[in-house]
GUMI-500422 format. One record per atom (N, C-alpha, C): residue number from 1; residue in one letter; atom name; x negated, y negated, z. Coordinates in pm, 1 decimal. Example, Ala and Ser with C-alpha at 12.3 -4.5 7.8 and 13.67 -1.06 7.14 Angstrom:
% GUMI-500422
- 1; a; N; -1319.0; 569.0; 780.0
- 1; a; CA; -1230.0; 450.0; 780.0
- 1; a; C; -1320.0; 330.0; 780.0
- 2; s; N; -1285.0; 225.0; 708.0
- 2; s; CA; -1367.0; 106.0; 714.0
- 2; s; C; -1290.0; -3.0; 787.0
% end
This chain:
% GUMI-500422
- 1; x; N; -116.6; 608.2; -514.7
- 1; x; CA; -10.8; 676.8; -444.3
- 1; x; C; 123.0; 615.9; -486.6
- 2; x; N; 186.2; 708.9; -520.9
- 2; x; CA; 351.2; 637.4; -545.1
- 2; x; C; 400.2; 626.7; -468.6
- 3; x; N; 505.8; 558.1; -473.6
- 3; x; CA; 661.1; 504.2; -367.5
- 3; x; C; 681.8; 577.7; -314.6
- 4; x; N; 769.3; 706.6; -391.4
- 4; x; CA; 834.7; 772.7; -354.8
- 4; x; C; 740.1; 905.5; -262.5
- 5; x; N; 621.0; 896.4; -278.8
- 5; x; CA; 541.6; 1000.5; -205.6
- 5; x; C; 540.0; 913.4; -73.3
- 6; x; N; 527.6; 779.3; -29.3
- 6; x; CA; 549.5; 690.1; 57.8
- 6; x; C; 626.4; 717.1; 135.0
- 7; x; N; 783.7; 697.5; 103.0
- 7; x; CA; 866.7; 687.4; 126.0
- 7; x; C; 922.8; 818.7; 207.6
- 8; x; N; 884.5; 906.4; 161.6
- 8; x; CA; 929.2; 1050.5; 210.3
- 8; x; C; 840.3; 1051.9; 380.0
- 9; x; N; 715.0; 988.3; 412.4
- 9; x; CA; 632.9; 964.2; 527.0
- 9; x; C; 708.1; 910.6; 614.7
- 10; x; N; 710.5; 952.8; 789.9
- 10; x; CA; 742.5; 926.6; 899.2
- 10; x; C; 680.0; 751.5; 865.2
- 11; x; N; 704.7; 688.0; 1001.2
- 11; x; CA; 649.5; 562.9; 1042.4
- 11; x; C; 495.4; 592.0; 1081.8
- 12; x; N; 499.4; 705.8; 1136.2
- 12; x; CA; 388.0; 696.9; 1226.4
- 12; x; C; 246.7; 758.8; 1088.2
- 13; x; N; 313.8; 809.4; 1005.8
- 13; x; CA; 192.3; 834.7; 875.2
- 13; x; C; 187.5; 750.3; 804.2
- 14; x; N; 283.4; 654.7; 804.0
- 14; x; CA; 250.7; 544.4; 680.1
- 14; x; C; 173.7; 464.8; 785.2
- 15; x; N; 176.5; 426.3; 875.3
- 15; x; CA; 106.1; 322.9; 943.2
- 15; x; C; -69.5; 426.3; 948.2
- 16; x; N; -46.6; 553.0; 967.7
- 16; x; CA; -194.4; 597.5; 947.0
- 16; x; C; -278.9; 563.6; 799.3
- 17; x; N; -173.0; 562.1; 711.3
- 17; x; CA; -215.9; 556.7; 542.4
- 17; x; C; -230.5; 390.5; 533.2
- 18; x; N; -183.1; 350.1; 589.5
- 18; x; CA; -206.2; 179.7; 559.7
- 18; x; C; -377.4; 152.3; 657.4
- 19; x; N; -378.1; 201.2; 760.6
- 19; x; CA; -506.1; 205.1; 848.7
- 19; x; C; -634.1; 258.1; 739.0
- 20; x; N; -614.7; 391.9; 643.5
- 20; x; CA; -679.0; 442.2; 585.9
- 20; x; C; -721.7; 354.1; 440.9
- 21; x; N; -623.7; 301.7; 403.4
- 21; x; CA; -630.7; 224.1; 281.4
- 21; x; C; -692.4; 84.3; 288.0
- 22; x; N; -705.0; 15.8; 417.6
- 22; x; CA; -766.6; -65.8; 451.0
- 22; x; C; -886.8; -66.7; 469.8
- 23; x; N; -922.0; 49.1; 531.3
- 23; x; CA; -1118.6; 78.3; 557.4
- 23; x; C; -1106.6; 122.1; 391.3
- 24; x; N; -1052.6; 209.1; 312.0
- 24; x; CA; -1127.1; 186.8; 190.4
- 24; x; C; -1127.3; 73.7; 145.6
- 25; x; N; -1020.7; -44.5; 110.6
- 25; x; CA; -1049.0; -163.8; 57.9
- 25; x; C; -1182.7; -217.2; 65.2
- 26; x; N; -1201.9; -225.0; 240.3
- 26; x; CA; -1327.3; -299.2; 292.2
- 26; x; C; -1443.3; -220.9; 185.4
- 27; x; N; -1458.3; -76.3; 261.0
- 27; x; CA; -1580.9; 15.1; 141.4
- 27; x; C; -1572.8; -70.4; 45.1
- 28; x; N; -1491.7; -50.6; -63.1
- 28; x; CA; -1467.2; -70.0; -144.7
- 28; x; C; -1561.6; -217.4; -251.6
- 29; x; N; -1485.5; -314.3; -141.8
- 29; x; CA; -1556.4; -465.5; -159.9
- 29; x; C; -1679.2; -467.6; -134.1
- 30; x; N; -1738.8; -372.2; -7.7
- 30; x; CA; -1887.9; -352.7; 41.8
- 30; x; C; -1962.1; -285.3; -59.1
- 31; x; N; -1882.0; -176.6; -172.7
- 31; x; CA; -1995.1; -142.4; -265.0
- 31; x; C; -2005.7; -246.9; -424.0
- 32; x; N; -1888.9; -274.7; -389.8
- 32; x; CA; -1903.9; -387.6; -502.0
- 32; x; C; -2000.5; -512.8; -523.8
- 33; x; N; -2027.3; -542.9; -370.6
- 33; x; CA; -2090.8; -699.4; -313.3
- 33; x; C; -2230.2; -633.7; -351.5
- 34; x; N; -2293.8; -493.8; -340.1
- 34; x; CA; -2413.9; -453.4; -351.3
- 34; x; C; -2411.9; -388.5; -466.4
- 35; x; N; -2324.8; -398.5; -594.7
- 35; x; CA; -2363.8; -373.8; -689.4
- 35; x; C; -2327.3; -163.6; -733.5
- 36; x; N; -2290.5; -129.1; -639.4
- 36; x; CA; -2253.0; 23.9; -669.1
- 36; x; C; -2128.2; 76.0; -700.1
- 37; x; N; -2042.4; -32.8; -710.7
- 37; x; CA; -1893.4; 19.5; -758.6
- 37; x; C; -1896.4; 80.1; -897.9
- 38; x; N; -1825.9; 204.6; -920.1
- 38; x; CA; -1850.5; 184.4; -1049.5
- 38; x; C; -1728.4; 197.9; -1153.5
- 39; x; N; -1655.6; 156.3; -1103.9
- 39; x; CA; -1499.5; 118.8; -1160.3
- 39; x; C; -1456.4; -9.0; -1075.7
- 40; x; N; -1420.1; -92.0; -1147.0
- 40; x; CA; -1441.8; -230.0; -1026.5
- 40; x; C; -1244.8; -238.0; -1016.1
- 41; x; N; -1162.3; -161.8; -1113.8
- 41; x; CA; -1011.7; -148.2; -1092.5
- 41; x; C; -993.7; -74.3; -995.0
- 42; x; N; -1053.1; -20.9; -881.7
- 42; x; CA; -1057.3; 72.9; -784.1
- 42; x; C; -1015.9; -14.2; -685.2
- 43; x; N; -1027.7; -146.8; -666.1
- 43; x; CA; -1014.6; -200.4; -552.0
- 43; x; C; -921.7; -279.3; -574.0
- 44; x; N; -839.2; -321.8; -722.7
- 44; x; CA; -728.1; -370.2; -713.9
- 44; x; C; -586.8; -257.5; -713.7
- 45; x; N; -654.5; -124.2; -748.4
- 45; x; CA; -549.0; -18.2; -750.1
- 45; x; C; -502.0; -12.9; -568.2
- 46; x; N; -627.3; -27.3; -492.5
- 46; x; CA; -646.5; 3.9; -373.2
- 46; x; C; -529.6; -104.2; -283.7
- 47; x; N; -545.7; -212.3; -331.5
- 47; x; CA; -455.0; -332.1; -280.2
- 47; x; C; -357.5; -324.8; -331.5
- 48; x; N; -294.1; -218.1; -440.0
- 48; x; CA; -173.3; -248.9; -458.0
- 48; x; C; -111.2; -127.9; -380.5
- 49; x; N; -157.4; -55.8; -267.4
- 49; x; CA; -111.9; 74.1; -246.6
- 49; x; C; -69.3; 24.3; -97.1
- 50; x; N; -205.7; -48.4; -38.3
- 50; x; CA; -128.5; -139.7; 53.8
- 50; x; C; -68.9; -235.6; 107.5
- 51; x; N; 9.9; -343.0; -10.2
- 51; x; CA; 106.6; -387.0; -81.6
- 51; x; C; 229.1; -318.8; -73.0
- 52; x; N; 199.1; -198.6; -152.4
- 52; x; CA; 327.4; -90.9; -129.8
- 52; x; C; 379.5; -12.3; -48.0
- 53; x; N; 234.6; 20.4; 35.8
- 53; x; CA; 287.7; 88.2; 195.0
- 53; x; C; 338.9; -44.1; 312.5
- 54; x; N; 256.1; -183.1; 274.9
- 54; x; CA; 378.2; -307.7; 339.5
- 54; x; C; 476.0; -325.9; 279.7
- 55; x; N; 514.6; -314.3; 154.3
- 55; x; CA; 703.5; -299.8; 142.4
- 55; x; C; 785.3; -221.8; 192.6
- 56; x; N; 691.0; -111.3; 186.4
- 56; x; CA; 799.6; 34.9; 220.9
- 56; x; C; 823.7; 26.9; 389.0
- 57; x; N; 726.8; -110.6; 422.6
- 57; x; CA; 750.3; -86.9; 593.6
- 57; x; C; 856.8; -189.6; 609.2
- 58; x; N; 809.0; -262.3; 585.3
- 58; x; CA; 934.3; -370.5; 513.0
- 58; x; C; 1094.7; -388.5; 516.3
- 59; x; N; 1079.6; -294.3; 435.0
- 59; x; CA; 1215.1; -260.2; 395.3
- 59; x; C; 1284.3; -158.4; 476.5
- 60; x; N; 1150.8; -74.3; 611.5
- 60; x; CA; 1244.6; 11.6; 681.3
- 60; x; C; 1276.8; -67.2; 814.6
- 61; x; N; 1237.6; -196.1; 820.3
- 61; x; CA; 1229.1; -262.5; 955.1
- 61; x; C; 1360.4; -385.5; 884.0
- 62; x; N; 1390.5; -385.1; 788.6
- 62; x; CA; 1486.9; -468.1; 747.6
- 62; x; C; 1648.7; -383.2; 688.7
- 63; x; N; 1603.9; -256.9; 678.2
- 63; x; CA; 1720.6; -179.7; 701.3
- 63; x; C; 1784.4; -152.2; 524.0
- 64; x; N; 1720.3; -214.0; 417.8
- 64; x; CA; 1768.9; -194.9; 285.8
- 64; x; C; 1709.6; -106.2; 220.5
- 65; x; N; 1583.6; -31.2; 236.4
- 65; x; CA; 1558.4; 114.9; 227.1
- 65; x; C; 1560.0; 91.9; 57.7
- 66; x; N; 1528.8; 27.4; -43.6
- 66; x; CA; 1523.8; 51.3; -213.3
- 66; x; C; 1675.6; 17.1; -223.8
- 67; x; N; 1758.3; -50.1; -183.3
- 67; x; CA; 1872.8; -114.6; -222.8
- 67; x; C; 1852.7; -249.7; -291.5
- 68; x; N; 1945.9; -259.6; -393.6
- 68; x; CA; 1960.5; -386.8; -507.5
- 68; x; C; 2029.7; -505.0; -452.8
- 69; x; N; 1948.8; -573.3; -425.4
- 69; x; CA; 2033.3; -719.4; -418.2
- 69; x; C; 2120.9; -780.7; -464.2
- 70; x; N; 2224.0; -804.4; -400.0
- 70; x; CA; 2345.5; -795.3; -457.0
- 70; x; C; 2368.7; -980.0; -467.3
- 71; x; N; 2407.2; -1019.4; -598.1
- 71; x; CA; 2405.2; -1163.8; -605.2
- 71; x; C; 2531.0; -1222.4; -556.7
- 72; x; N; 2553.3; -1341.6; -527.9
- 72; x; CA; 2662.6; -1373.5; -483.7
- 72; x; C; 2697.3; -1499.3; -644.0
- 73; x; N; 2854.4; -1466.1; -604.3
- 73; x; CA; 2894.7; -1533.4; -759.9
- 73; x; C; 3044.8; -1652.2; -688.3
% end
């Protein structure tokens, strides 16, 4: 899932999509531990989605929304 498909989501759907992405992780590790995964990049694609749905929450509870850090000189 991309950012920007993220990003466009209420609070209340990204927190459903982070709930959802988590029971797959678990699946995920559970078919692996028994040998039935059969793409084993499935579960690091999986962690980076909710990674990215915790930034995007992140960043709306910290108010910078994909703004550049601005250095001080």
């Amino acid at each position: 899932m991309k950012a920007e498909e993220l990003r466009q989501m209420s609070d209340e759907q990204l927190d459903l999509t982070l709930k959802e992405m988590i029971k797959n992780v678990f699946h995920l590790r559970f078919q692996s531990a028994t040998d039935r995964l059969e793409t084993p990049s499935e579960i690091q694609k999986a962690k980076r989605d909710v990674a990215r749905i915790h930034t995007i929450m992140r960043e709306r509870k910290m108010g910078t929304r994909g703004q550049k850090p601005t250095t001080a000189a």
